[in-house]
C-alpha positions as CSV (number, residue, x, y, z in Angstrom):
1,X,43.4,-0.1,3.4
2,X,39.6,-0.7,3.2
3,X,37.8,1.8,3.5
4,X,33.8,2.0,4.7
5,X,31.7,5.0,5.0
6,X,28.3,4.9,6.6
7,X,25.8,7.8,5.2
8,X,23.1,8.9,7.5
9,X,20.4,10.8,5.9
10,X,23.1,11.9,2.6
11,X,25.6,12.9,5.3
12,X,28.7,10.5,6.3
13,X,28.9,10.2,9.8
14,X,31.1,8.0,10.3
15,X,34.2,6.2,8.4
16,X,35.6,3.6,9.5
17,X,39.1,2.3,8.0
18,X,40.0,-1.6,8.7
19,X,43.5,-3.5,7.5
20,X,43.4,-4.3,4.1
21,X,43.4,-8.7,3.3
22,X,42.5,-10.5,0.3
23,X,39.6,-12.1,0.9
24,X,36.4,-13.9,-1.1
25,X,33.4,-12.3,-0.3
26,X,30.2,-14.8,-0.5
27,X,28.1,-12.1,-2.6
28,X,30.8,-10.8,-5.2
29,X,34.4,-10.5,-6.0
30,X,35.8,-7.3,-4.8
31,X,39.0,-5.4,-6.1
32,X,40.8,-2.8,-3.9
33,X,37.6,-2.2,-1.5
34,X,34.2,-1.5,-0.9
35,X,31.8,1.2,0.6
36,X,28.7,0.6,2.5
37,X,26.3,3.2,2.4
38,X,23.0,3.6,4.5
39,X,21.0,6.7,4.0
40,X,17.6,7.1,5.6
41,X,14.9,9.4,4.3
42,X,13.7,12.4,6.8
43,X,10.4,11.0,7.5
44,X,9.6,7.2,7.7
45,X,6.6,7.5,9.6
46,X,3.0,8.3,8.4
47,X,1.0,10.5,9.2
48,X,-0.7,10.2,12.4
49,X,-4.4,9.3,11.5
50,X,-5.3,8.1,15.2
51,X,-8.4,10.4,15.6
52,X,-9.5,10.0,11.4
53,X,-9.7,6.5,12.2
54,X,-11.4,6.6,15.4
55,X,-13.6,9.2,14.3
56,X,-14.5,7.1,11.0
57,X,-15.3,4.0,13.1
58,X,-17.8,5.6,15.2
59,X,-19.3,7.2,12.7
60,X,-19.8,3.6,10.7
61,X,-21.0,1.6,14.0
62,X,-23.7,3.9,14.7
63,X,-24.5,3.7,10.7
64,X,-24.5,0.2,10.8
65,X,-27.2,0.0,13.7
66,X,-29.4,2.0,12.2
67,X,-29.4,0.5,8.4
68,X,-29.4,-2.3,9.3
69,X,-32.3,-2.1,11.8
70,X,-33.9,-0.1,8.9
71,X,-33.2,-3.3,6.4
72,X,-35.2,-5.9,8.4
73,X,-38.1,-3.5,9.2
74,X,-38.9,-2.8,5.7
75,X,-37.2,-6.2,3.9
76,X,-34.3,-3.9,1.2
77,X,-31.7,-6.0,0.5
78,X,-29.8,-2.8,-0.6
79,X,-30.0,-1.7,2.5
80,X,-28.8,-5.0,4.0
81,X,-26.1,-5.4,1.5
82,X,-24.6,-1.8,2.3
83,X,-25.3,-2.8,6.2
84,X,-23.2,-5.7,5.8
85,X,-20.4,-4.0,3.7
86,X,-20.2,-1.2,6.3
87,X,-20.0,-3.8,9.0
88,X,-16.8,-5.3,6.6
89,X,-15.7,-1.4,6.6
90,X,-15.4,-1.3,10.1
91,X,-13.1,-4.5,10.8
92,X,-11.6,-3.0,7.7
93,X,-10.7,0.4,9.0
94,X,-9.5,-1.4,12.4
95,X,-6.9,-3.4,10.6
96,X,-5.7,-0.7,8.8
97,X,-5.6,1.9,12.2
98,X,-4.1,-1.5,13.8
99,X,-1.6,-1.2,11.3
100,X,-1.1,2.7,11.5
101,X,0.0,1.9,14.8
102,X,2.0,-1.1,15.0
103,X,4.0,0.5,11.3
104,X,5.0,3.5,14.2
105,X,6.6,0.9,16.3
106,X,10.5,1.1,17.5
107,X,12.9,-1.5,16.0
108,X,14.2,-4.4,17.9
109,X,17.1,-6.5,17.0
110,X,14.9,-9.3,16.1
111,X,12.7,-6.8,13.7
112,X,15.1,-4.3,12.3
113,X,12.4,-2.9,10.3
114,X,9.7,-2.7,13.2
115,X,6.3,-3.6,12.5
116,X,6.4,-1.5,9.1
117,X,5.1,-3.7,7.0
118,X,2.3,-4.9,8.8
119,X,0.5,-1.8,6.9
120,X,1.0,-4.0,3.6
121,X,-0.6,-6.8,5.3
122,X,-3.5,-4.8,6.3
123,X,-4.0,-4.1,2.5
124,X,-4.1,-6.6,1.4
125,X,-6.8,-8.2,4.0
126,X,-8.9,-5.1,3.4
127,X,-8.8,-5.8,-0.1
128,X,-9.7,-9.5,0.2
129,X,-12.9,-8.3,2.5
130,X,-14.0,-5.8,0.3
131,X,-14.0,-9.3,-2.7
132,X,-16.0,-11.5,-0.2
133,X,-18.4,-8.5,0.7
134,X,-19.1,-8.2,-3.1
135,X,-19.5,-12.0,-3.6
136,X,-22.0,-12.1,0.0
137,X,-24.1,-9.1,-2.4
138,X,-23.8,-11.0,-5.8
139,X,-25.2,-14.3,-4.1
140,X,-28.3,-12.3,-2.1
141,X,-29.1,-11.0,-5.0
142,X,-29.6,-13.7,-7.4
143,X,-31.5,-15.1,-4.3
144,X,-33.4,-12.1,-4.5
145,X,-34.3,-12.2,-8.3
146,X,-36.3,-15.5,-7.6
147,X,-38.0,-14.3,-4.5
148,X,-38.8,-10.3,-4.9
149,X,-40.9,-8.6,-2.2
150,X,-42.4,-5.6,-1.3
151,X,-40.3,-2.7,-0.4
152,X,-40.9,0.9,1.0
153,X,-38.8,3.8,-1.0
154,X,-39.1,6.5,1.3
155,X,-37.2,4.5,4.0
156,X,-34.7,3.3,1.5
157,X,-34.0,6.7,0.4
158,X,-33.8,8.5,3.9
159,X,-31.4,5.8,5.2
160,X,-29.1,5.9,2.2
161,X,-28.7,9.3,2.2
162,X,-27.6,9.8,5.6
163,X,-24.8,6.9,4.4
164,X,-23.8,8.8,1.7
165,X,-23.1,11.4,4.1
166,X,-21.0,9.8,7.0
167,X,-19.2,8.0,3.7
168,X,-18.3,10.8,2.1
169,X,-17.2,12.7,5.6
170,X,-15.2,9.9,6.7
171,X,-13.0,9.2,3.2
172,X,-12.4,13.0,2.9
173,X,-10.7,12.0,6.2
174,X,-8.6,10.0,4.1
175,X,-8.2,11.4,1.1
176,X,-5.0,13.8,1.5
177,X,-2.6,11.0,2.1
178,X,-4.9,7.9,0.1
179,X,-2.2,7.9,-3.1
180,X,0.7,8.0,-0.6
181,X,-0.2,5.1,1.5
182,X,-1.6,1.9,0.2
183,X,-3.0,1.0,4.0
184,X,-4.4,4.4,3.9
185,X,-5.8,4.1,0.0
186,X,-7.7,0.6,1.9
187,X,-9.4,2.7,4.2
188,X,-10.3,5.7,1.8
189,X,-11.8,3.2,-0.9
190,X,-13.9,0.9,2.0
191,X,-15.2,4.3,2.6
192,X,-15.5,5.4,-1.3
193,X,-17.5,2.3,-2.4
194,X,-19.8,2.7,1.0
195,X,-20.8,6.5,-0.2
196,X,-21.3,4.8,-4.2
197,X,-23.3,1.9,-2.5
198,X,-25.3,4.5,-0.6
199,X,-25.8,6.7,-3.7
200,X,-26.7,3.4,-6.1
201,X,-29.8,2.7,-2.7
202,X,-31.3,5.8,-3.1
203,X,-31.5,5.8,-7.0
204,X,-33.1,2.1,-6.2
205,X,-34.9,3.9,-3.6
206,X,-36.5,6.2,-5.8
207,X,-37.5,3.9,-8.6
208,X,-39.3,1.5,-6.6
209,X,-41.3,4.7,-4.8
210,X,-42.1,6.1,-8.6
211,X,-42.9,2.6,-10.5
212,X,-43.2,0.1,-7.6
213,X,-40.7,-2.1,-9.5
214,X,-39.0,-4.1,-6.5
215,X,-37.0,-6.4,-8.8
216,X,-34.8,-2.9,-9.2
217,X,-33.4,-3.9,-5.7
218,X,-31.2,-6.9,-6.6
219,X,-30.2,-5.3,-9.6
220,X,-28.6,-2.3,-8.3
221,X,-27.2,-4.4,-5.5
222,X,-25.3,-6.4,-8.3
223,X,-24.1,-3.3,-10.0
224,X,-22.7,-2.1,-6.6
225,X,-20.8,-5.6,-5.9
226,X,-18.9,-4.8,-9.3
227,X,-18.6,-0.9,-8.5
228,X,-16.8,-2.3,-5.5
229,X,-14.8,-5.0,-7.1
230,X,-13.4,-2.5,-9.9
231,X,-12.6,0.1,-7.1
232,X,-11.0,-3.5,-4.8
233,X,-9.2,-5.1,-7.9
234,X,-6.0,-2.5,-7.9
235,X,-5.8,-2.4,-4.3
236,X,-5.6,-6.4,-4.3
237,X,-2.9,-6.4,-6.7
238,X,-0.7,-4.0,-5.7
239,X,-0.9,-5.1,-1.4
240,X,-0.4,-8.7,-2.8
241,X,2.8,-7.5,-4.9
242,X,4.4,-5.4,-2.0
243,X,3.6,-8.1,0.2
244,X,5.9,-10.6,-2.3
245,X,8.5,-7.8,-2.0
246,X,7.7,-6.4,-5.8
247,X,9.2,-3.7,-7.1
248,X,6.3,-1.1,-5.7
249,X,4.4,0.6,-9.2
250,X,5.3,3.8,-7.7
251,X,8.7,3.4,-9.1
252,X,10.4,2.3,-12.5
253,X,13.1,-0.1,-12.3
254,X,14.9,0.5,-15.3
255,X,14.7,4.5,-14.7
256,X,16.6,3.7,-11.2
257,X,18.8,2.1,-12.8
258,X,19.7,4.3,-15.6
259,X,20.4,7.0,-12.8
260,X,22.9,4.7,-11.0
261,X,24.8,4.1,-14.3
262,X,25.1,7.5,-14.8
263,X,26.6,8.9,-11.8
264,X,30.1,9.7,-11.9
265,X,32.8,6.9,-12.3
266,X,30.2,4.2,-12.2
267,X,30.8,1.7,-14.5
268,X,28.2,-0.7,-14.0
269,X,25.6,-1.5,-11.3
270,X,24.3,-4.6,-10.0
271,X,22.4,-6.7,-7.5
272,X,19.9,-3.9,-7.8
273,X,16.9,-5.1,-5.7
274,X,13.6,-2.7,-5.2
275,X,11.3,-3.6,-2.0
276,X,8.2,-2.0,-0.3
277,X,9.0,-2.0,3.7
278,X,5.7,-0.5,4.2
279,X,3.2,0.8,2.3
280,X,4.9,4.5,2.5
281,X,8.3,3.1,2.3
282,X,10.3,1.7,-0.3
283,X,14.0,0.9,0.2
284,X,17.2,-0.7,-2.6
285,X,20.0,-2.0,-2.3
286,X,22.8,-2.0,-4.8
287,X,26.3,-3.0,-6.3
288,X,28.1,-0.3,-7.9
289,X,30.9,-1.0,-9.6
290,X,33.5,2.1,-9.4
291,X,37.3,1.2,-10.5
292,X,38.3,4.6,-8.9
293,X,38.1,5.8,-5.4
294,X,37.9,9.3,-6.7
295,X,35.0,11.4,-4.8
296,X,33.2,8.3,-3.2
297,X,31.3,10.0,-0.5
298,X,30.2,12.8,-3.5
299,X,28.4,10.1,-5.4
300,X,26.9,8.2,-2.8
301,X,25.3,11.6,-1.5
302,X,24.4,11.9,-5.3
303,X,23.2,8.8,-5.5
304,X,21.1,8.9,-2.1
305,X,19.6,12.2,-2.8
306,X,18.7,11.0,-6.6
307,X,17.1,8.3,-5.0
308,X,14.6,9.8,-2.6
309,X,13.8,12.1,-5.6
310,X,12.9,8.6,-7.5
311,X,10.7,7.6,-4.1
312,X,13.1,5.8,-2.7
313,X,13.8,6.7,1.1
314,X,15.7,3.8,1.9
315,X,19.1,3.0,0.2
316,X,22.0,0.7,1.3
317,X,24.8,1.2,-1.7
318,X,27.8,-1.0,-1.8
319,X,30.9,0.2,-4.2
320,X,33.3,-2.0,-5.6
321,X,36.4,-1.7,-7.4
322,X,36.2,-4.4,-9.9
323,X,33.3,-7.0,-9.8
324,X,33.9,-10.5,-12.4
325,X,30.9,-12.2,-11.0
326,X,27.6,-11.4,-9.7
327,X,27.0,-12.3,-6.4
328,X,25.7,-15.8,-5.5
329,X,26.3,-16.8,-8.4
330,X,23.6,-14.9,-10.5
331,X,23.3,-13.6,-13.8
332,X,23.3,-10.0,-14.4
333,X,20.6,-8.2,-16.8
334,X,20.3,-4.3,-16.7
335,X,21.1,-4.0,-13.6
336,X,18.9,-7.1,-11.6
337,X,19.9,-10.2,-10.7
338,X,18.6,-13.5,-11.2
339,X,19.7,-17.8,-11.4
């Protein structure tokens, strides 16, 4: 007999027994059966951030109108520059709430994950509008260094300071949950490098007030473009690797795997593969090999509940008997699988 147990949330809830036949499975080479196991952490969804982001949005639109209104009048190109990286911050922090939503969505038997990772996609867009707003600033600034003009401090300084101020409101909004959520990190660093911006305008503001230096304009709006880039560079790197389906930087590979060797009877893992299905959830799927059928369901509880400990809230775990080849043909290294 074959015998298949289904875990739901570390708990079997169902087992399901099927005549035994000897038969080749397409992924591996099994011996006297085979256990599926699906556990599912407690919470999948994120936080609900409806009213941060709504609230943040407002807050930047109204900004926008008036620094932007105040960069024409008195000719700042700080001021314009953190206008039109605010204006970037708002289609920024619509993708991600766009996101927030859609990652909430039901299932379907087309999308068995939902719309989850639609959050890493957001990410990574954010992160790719924060590099053009940065090289929109570096280009208006060299522009600038041949062309200076007149520019009036006290405005500069008023305006940037009431930015620094809806900035830093709006990503304390996001900060609680910003090292949890990649989509939610998007939004919290949009709002970050706006409040640094703001800060860098006013220290620009006051120096042209004091010393009448305008050519200190373009300068600090080339030191913001690469505040911004440094705070952009990680968030484009990691959205890009979860979109790929990387193994998140959250969690270790190798220390996963050393955990699944070690659990009772296993004898070697396999097919080990480590995925982001969102940007707050990560889910494996495994071969372990287990010559005995001795306590099954106790290690895959083990093995589930060692697993969301590791950040991992989504498992499916396969045992197997006996296993001579890896599946499809692959070659086995610690664990992972590859041609």
């Amino acid at each position: 007999m074959v015998v298949s147990f289904v875990v739901l949330n570390s708990q079997i809830s169902e087992i399901i027994i099927m005549p035994e036949t000897n038969h080749s499975h397409s992924e591996c080479s099994h011996g006297h059966g085979h256990s599926h196991s699906h556990s599912h952490g407690h919470s999948h969804g994120p936080a609900n951030y409806n009213k941060i982001f709504a609230t943040g949005i407002s807050l930047n639109i109204i900004y926008v109108i008036i620094e932007g209104g105040y960069g024409f009048l008195t000719n700042s190109l700080s001021l314009l520059a953190d206008a039109g990286h605010n204006l970037s911050d708002i289609l920024g922090l619509l993708l991600a709430w766009g996101a927030h939503y859609l990652a909430q969505k039901n299932t379907s038997k087309r999308r068995t994950y939902g719309l989850k990772s639609s959050s890493i996609l957001a990410a990574l867009f954010n992160s790719l509008i924060l590099m053009l707003a940065v090289g929109g600033i570096i280009i208006e600034a060299i522009k600038r260094f041949s062309a200076p003009v007149a520019l009036e401090g006290n405005t500069i300084i008023f305006v940037a300071t009431v930015g620094i101020i809806i900035n830093a409101f709006t990503a304390m909004l996001f900060m609680k949950d910003q090292k949890k959520d990649l989509n939610i990190r998007g939004a919290y660093l949009h709002m970050v490098a706006d409040a640094a911006v703001s800060a860098g305008v006013v220290v620009s503001g006051f120096i042209i007030k004091y010393s009448g230096i305008s050519i200190i304009d373009p300068i600090v709006s080339i030191i913001i473009a690469i505040v911004i880039f440094m705070g952009t560079w990680n968030l484009l790197k990691e959205s890009l690797n979860l979109a790929l389906h990387a193994v998140p930087e959250s969690v270790d590979p190798d220390k996963v795997n050393d955990f699944l060797k070690s659990l009772p009877g296993v004898e070697e893992t396999h097919d080990l593969h480590i995925w982001g299905m969102s940007t707050t959830e990560i889910a494996l799927t495994v071969h372990l090999v287990k010559p005995s059928s001795e306590n099954d369901d106790e290690v895959i509880k083990a093995a589930n509940e060692g697993l969301k400990g590791l950040g991992i809230s989504h498992s499916t775990i396969q045992l197997e008997r006996t296993c001579e080849n890896c599946p499809t043909e692959n070659v086995c290294e610690n664990g992972l699988c590859s041609k």
